[in-house]
Structure formats: C-alpha cells, structure tokens
N, CA, C and O atoms as a GROMACS GRO file, in nm:
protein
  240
    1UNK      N    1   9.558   8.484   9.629
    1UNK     CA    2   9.437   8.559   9.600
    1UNK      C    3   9.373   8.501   9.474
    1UNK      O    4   9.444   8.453   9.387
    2UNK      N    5   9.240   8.505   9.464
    2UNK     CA    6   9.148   8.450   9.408
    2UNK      C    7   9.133   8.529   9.263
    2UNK      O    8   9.149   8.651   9.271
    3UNK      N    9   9.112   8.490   9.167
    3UNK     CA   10   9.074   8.602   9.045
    3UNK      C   11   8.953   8.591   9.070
    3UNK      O   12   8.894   8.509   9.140
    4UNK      N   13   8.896   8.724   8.980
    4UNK     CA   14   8.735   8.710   8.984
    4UNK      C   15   8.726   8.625   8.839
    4UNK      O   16   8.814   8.604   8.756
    5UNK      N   17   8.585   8.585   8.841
    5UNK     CA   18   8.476   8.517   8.778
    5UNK      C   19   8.500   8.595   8.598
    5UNK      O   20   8.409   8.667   8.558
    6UNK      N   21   8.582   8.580   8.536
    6UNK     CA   22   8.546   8.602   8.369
    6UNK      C   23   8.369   8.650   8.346
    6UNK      O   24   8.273   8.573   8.338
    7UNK      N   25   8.368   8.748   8.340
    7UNK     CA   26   8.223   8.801   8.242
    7UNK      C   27   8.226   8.779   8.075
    7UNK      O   28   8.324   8.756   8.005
    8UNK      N   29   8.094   8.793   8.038
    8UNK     CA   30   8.095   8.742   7.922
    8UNK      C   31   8.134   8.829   7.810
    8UNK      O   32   8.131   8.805   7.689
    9UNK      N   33   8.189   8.981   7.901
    9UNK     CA   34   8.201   9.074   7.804
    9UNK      C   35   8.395   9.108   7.821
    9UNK      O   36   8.474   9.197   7.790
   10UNK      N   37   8.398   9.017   7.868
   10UNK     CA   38   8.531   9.051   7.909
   10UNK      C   39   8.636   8.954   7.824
   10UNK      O   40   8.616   8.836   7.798
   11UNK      N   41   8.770   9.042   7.781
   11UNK     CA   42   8.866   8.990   7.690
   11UNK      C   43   8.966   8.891   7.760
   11UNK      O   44   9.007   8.936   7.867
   12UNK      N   45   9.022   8.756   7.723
   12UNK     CA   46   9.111   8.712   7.808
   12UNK      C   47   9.259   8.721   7.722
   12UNK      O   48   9.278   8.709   7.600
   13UNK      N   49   9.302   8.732   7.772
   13UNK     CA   50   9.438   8.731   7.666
   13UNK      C   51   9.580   8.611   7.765
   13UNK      O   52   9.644   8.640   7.867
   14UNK      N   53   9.585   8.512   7.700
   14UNK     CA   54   9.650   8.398   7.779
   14UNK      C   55   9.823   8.434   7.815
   14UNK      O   56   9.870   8.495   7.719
   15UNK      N   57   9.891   8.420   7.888
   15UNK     CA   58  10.019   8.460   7.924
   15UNK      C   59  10.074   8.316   7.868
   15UNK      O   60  10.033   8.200   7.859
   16UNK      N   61  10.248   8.427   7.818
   16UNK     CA   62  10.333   8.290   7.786
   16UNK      C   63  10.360   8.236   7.904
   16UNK      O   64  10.360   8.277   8.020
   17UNK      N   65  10.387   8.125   7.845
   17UNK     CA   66  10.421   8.018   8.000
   17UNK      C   67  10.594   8.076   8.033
   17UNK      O   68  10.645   7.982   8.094
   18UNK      N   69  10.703   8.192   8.017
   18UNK     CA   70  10.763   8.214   8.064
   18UNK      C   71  10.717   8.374   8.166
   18UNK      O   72  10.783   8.430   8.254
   19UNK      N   73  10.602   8.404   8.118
   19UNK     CA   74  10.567   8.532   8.181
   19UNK      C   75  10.567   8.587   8.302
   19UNK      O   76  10.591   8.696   8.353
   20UNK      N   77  10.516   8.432   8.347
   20UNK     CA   78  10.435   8.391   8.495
   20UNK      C   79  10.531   8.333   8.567
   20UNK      O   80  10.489   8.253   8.650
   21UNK      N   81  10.671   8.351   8.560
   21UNK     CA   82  10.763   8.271   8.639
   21UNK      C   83  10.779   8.370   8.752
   21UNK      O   84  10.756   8.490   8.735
   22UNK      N   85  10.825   8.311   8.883
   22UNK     CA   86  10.873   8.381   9.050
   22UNK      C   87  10.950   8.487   9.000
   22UNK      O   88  10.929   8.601   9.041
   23UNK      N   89  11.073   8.455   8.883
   23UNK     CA   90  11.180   8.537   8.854
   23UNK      C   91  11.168   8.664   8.754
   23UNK      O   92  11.253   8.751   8.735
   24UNK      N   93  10.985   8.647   8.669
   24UNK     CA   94  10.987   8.748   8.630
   24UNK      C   95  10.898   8.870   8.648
   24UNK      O   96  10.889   8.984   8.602
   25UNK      N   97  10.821   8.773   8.760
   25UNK     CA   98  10.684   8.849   8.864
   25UNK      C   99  10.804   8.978   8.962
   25UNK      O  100  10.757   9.080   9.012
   26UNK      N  101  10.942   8.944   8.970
   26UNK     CA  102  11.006   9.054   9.036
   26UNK      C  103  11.073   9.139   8.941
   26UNK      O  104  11.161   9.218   8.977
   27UNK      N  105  11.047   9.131   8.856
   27UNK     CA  106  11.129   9.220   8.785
   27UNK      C  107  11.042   9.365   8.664
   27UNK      O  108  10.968   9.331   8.572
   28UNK      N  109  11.062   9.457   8.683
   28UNK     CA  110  10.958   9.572   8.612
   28UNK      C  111  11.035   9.583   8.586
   28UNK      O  112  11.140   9.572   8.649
   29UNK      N  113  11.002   9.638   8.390
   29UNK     CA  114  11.031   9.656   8.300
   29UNK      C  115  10.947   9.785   8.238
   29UNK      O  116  10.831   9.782   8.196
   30UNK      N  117  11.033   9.894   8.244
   30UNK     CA  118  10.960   9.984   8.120
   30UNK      C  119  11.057  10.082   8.003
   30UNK      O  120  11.165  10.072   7.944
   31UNK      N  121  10.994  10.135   8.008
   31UNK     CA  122  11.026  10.181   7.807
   31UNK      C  123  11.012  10.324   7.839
   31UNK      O  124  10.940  10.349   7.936
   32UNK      N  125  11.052  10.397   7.795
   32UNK     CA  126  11.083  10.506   7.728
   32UNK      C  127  11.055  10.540   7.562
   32UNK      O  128  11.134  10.481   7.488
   33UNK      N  129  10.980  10.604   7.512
   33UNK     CA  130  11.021  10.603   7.369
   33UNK      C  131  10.965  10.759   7.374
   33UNK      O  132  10.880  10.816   7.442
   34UNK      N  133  11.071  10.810   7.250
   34UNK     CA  134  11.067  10.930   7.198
   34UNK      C  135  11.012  10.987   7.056
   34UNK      O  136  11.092  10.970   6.964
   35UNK      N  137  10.932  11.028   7.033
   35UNK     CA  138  10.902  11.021   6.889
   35UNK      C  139  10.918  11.152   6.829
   35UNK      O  140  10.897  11.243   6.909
   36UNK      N  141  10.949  11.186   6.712
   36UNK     CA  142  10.970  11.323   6.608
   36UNK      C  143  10.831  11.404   6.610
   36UNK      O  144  10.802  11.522   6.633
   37UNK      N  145  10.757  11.290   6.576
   37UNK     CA  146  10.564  11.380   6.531
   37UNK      C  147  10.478  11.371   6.665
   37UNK      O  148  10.505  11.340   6.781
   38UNK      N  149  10.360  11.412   6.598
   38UNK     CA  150  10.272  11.385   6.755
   38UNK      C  151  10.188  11.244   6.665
   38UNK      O  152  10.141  11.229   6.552
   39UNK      N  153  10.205  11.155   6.793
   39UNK     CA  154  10.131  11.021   6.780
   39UNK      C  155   9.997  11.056   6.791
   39UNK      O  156   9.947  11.101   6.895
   40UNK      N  157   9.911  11.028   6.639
   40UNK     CA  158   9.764  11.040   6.647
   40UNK      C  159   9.657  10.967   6.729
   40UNK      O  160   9.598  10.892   6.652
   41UNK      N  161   9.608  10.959   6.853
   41UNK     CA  162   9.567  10.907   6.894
   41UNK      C  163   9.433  10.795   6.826
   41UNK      O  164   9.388  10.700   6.890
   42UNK      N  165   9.386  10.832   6.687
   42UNK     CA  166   9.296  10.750   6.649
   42UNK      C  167   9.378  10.630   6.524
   42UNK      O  168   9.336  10.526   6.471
   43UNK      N  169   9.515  10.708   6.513
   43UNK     CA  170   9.586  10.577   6.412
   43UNK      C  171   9.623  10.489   6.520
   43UNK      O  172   9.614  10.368   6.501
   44UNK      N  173   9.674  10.544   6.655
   44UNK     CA  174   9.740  10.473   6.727
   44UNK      C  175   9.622  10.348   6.772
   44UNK      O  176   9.652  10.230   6.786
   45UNK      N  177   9.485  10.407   6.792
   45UNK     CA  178   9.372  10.290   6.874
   45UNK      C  179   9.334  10.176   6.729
   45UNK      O  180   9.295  10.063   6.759
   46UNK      N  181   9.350  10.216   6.567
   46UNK     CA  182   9.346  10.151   6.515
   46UNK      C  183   9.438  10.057   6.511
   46UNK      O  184   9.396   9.944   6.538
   47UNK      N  185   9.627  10.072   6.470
   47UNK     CA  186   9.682  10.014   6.494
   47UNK      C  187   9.660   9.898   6.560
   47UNK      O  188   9.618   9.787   6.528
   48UNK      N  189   9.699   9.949   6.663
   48UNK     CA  190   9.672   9.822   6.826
   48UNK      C  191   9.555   9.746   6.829
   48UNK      O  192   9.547   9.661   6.918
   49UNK      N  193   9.412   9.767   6.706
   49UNK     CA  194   9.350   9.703   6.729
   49UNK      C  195   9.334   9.576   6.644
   49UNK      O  196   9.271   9.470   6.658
   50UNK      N  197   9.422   9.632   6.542
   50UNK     CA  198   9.457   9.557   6.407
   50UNK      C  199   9.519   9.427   6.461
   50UNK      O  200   9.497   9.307   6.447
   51UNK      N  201   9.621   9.516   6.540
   51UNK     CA  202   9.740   9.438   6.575
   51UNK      C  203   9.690   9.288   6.725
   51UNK      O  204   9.747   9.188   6.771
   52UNK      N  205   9.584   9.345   6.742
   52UNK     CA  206   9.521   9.236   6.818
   52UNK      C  207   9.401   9.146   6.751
   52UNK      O  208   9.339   9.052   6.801
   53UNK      N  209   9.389   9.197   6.637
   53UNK     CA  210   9.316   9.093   6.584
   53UNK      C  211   9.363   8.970   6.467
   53UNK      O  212   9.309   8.878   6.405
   54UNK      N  213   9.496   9.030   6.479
   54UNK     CA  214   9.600   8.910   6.380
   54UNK      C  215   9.618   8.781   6.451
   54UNK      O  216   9.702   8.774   6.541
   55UNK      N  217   9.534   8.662   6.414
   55UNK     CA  218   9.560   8.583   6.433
   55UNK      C  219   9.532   8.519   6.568
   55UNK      O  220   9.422   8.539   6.618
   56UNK      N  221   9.612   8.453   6.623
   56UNK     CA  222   9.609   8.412   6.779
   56UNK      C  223   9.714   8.487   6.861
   56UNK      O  224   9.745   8.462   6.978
   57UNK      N  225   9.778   8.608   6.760
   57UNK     CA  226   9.866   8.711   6.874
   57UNK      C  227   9.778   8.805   6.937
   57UNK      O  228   9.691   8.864   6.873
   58UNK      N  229   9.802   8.823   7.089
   58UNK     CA  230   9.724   8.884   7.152
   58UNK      C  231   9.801   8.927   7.264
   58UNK      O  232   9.744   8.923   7.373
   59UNK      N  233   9.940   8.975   7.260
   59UNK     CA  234  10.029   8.978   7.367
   59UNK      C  235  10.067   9.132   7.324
   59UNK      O  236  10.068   9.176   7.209
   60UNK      N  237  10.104   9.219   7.472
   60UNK     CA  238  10.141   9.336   7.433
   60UNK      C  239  10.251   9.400   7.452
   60UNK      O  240  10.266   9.513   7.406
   0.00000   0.00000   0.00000
C-alpha cells in the first residue's frame, strides 16, 4: 500500500532504521503507567512539545 502525498502542513517524524523491521512490525508493545497526582493536561501538551522540539529528537 501506497502512502499518501506529505502536505505542507503536515509533520514527518523519520523512523529508526530498527523500527521498520518484519520482526518488529509483529510485535505490540504497550505500557501501563500509574501515577499518584492527576496528570495536568496543559503541563503534559507542554512537556511533549518541548520534548519534540529538542534538537533532531523527534521519536515517541
């Protein structure tokens, strides 16, 4: 299957070259996490946005 066409408003974020392997396209992975407080939803969108603008890290 074909990707679509990149728009000009649209973010690309490049995969490690182990990401994309046969062996790890079968395998799902998730998380669980528990926290004490309630996670603020506007520290949390800053955070993550911080955290994507460091540099050339852009992986999540």
């Amino acid at each position: 299957q074909k990707s679509p066409a990149a728009g000009e408003s649209d973010d690309i974020y490049p995969l490690h070259m182990l990401d994309d392997t046969k062996t790890y396209r079968d395998i799902v992975v998730t998380w669980t996490l528990r926290f004490n407080d309630v996670l603020g939803a506007d520290n949390l969108y800053t955070s993550l946005s911080k955290l994507l603008e460091m540099g050339d890290w852009k992986k999540l």
